[in-house]
ZADO-1210 file (C-alpha; in nm, 4 decimals, padded with zeros to 6 digits):
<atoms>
<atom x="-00.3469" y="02.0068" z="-00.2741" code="UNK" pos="1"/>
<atom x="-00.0628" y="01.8325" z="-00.2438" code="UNK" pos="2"/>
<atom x="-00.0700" y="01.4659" z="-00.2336" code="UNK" pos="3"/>
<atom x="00.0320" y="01.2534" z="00.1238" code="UNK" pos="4"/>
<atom x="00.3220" y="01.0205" z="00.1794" code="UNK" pos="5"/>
<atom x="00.2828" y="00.6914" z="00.4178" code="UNK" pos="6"/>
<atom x="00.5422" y="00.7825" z="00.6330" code="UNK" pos="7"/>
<atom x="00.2979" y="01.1378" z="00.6692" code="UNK" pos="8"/>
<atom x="00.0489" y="01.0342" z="00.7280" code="UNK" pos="9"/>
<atom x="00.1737" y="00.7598" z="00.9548" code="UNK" pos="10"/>
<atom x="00.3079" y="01.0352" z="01.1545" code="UNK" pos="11"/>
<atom x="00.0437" y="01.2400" z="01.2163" code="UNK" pos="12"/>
<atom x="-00.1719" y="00.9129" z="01.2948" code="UNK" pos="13"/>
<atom x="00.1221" y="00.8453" z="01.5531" code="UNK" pos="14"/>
<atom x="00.0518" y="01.1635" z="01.7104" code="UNK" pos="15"/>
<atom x="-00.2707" y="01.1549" z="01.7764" code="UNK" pos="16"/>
<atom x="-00.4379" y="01.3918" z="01.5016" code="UNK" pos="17"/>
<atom x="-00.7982" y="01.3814" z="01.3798" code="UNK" pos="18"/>
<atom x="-00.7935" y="01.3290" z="01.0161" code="UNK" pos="19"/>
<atom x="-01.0464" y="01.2467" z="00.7531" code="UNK" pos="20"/>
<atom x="-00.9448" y="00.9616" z="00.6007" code="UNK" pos="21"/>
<atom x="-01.1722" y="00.8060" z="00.2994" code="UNK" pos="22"/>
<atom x="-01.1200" y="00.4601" z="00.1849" code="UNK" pos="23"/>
<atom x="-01.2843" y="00.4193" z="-00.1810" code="UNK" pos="24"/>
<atom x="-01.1844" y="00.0206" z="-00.1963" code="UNK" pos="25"/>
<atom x="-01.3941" y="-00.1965" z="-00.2133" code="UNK" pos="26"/>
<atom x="-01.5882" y="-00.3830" z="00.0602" code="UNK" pos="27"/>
<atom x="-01.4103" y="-00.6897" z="00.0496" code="UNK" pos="28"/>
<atom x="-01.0774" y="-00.5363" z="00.0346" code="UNK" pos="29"/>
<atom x="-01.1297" y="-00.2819" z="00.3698" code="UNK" pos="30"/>
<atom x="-01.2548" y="-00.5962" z="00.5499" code="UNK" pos="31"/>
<atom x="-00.9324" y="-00.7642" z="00.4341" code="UNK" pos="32"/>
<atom x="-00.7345" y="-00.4588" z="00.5893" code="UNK" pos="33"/>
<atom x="-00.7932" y="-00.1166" z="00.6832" code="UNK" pos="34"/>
<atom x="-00.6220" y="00.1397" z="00.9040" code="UNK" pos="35"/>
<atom x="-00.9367" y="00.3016" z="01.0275" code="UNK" pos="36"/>
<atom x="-01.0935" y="00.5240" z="00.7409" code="UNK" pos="37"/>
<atom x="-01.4840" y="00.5256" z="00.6960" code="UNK" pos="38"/>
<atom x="-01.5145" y="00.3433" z="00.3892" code="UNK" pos="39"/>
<atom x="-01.7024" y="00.4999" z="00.0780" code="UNK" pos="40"/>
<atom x="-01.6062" y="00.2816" z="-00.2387" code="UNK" pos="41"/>
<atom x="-01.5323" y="00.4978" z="-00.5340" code="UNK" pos="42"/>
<atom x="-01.8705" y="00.3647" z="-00.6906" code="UNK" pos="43"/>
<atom x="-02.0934" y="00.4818" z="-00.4378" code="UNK" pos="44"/>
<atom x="-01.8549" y="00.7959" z="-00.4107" code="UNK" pos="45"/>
<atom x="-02.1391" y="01.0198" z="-00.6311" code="UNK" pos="46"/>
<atom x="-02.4009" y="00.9416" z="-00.3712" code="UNK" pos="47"/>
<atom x="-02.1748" y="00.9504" z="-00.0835" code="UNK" pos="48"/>
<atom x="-02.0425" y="01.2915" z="-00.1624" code="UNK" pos="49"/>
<atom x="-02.3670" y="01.4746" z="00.0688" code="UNK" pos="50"/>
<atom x="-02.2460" y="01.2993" z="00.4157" code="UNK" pos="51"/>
<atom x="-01.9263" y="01.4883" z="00.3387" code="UNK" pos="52"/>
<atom x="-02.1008" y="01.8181" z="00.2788" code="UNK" pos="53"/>
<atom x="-01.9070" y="01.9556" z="00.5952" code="UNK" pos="54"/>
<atom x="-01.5699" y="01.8738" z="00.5109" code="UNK" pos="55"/>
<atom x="-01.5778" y="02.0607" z="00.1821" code="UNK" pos="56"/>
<atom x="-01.3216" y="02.2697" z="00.2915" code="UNK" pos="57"/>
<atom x="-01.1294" y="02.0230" z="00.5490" code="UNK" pos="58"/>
<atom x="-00.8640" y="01.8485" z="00.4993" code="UNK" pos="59"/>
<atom x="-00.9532" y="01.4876" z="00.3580" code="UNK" pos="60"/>
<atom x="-00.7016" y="01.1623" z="00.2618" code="UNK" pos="61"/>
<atom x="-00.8266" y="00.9509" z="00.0275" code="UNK" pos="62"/>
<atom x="-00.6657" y="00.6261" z="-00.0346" code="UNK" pos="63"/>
<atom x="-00.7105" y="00.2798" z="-00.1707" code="UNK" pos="64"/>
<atom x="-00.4917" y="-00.0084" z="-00.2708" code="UNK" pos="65"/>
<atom x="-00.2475" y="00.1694" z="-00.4926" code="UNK" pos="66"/>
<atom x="-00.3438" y="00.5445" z="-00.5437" code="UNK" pos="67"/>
<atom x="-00.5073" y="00.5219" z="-00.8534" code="UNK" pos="68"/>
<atom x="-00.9065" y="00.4568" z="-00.7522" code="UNK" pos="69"/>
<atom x="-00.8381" y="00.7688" z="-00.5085" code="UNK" pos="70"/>
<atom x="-00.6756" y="00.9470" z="-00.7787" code="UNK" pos="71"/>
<atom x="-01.0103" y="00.9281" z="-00.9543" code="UNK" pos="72"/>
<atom x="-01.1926" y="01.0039" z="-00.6072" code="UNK" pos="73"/>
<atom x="-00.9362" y="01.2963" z="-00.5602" code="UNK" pos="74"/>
<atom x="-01.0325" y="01.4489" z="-00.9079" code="UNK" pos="75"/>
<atom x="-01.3842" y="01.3777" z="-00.8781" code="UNK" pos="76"/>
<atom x="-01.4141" y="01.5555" z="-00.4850" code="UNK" pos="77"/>
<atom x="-01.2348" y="01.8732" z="-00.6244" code="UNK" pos="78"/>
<atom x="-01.4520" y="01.8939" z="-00.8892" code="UNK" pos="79"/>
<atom x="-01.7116" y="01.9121" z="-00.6460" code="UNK" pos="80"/>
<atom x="-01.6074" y="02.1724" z="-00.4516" code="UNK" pos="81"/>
<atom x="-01.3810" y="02.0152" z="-00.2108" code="UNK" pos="82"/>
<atom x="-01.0962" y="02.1817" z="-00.1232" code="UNK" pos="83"/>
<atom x="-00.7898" y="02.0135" z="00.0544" code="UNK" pos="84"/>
<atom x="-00.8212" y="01.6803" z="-00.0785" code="UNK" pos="85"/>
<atom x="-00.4964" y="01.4842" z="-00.0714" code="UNK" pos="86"/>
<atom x="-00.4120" y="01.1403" z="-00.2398" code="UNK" pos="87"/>
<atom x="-00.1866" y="00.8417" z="-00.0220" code="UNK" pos="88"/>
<atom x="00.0789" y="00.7982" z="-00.2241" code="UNK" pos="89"/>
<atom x="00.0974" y="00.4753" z="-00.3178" code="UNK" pos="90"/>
<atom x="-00.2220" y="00.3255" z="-00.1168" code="UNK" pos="91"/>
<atom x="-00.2393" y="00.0077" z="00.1458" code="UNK" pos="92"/>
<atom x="00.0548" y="-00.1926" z="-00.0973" code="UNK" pos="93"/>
<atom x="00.2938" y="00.1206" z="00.0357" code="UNK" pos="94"/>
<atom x="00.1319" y="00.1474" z="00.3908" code="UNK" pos="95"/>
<atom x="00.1973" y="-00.2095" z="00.4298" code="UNK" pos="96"/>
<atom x="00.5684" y="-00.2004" z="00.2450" code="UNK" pos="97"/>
<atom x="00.6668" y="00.0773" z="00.4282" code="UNK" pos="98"/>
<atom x="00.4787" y="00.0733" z="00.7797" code="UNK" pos="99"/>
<atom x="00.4312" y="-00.3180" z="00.8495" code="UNK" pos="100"/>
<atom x="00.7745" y="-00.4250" z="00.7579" code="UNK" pos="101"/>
</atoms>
């Protein structure tokens, strides 16, 4: 699928929609700042994989500080059978450049 834009997913957050948003930081960094996602760091993303068993064909946003770690976690879901998974663009360095100006 394709990958999300900040100003996207902003949007839709704006309006209200139910979305499953994944954050695969780490601990320390979703306490630092999050914008609401249920946090599953890419580590423990293996294991964490069966409490997502009913969104395998949902749409899911992954994100993390840049895009890279949920890249990887992007990759790795697909390859387990999940369907619609779409990267932020850019992570919480463009959420914050672009949203919290």
């Amino acid at each position: 699928m394709i990958d999300i834009t900040v100003q996207e997913l902003k949007e839709r957050l704006d309006k209200g929609e139910k979305l499953n948003l994944i954050d695969v930081r780490e601990h320390h960094e979703y306490e630092e700042y999050n914008i609401g996602a249920t946090l599953i760091p890419l580590g423990d993303l293996p294991s964490g994989l069966s409490e997502l068993g009913h969104l395998k064909n949902e749409e899911i946003v992954v994100h993390c500080r840049s895009g890279a770690r949920s890249g990887n976690a992007k990759m790795y879901m697909e390859s387990e059978g999940f369907t619609k998974v779409r990267n932020l663009i850019g992570g919480m360095l463009a959420w914050k450049a672009e949203i919290e100006l």
